[in-house]
N, C-alpha and C positions, 0 to 999 in steps of 0.2 A: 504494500500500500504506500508506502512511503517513497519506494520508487519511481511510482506512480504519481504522485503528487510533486515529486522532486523534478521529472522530464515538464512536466505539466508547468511546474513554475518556470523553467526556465525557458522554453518553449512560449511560455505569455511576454516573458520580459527580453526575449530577442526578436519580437514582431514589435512590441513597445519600441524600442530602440531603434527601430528601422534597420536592422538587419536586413540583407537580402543575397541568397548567393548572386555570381555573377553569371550573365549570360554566357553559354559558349562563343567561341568566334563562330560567327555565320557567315559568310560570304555568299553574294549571289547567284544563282544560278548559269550565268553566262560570264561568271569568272572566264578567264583565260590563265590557261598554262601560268605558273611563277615560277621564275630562276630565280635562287637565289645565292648572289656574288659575296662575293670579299676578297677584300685587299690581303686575307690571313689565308693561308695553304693549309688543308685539313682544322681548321677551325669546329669547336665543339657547339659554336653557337650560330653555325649555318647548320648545321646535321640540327640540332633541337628546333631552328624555326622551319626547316625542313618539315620534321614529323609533326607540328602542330598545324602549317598550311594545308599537310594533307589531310589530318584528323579532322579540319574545318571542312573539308569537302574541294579543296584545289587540286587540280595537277601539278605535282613539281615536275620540273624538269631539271634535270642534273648538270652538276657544273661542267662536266666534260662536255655535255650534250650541247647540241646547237639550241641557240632557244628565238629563233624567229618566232613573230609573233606573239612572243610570252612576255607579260610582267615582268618589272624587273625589280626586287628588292635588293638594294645593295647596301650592305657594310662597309663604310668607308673605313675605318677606324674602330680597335678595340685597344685602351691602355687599360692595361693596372699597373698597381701601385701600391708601396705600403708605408702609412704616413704611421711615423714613432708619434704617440699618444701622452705614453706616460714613460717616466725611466728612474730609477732609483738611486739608494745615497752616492752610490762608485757611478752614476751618469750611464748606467747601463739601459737599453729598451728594455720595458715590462711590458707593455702594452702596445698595440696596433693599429690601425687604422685600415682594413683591404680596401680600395678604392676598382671600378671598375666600370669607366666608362663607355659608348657607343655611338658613333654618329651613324645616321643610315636615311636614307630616303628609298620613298618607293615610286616607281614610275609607272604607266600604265603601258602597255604594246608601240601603240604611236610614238613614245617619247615623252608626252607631256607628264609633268609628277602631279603626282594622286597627294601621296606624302610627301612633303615639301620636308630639306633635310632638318633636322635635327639631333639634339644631343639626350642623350639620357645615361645618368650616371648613379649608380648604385653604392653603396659601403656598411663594410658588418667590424664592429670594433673583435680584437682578441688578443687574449693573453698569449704571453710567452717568456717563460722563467727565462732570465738567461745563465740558469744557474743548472738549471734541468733541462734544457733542449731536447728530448724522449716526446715525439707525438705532436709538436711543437708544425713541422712541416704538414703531418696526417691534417691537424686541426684544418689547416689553411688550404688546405686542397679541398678539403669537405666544403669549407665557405665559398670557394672558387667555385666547385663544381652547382652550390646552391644560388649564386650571384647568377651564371648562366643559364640558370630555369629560371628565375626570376628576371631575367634582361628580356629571355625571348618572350614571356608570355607579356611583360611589357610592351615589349615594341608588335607584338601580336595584337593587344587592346589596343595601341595608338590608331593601327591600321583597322582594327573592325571599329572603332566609333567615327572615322572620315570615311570609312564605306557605308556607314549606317545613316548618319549624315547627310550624304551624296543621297540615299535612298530616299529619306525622307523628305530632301529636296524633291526631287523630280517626281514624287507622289503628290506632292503640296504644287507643281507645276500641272500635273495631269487634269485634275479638274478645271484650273484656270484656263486652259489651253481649249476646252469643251466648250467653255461657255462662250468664247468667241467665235464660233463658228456659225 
């Protein structure tokens, strides 16, 4: 019973809150094929927007592949970076800053851009004895490899709300467009 009561409370007070999951990415139905480029050679954060443009329902076309025709998402630019935070009495680093930025724009087939470029930059603070270095690197790959599911599904929401956007325009066009006729 108490269980029950316990789901139930919390359940009332994340609709109070305005809670709401997030939409998948949708894209339209007359999508065209998307390459997607980078200036980085086996990059881990084209393989992830890879697998989320197809989950959305796009063609990818692969970087080897010719992509006439196709979309183009391109990554201009990925740094990281590790900004010293905090350091103790001997002036040593204890703490970190992982920093990990992105420029990228998206183009549509013709040329013209859809997503006009922008930056997006991400960071997760973490310790690091420097007295005990053991797991110290493990840490920071974990937040590397978390910073990159988090970049792509980023730069994935930038592009599904200028495509949803774009939609909602040209439906808000369509009737206007009737009545003059």
């Amino acid at each position: 019973m108490t269980r029950y009561l316990t789901a139930l409370v919390l359940a009332v007070s994340l609709t109070g809150c305005g809670f709401h999951l997030r939409n998948k990415l949708t894209l339209p139905d007359d999508t065209p094929a998307v390459k997607v480029e980078s200036t980085v050679r086996y990059s881990e954060l084209v393989k992830l927007l890879g697998r989320g443009l197809h989950a959305s329902g796009a063609v990818v076309v692969g970087e080897d592949e010719p992509g006439k025709g196709a979309a183009r998402l391109q990554i201009r630019s990925e740094r990281w970076g590790d900004l010293p935070i905090a350091i103790d009495a001997q002036g040593r680093t204890q703490e970190f800053s992982l920093r990990y930025a992105v420029i990228f724009a998206f183009h549509r087939p013709d040329g013209s851009v859809l997503v006009p470029e922008q930056v997006i930059e991400l960071s997760r603070d973490y310790v690091s004895e420097p007295t005990d270095a053991t797991g110290t690197t493990t840490e920071r790959e974990i937040l590397a490899d978390e910073l990159r599911r988090e970049m792509s599904a980023s730069i994935l929401r930038r592009i599904d709300s200028v495509v949803r956007a774009q939609m909602e325009k040209e439906r808000a066009a369509a009737p206007a467009a009737g009545k003059g006729d």
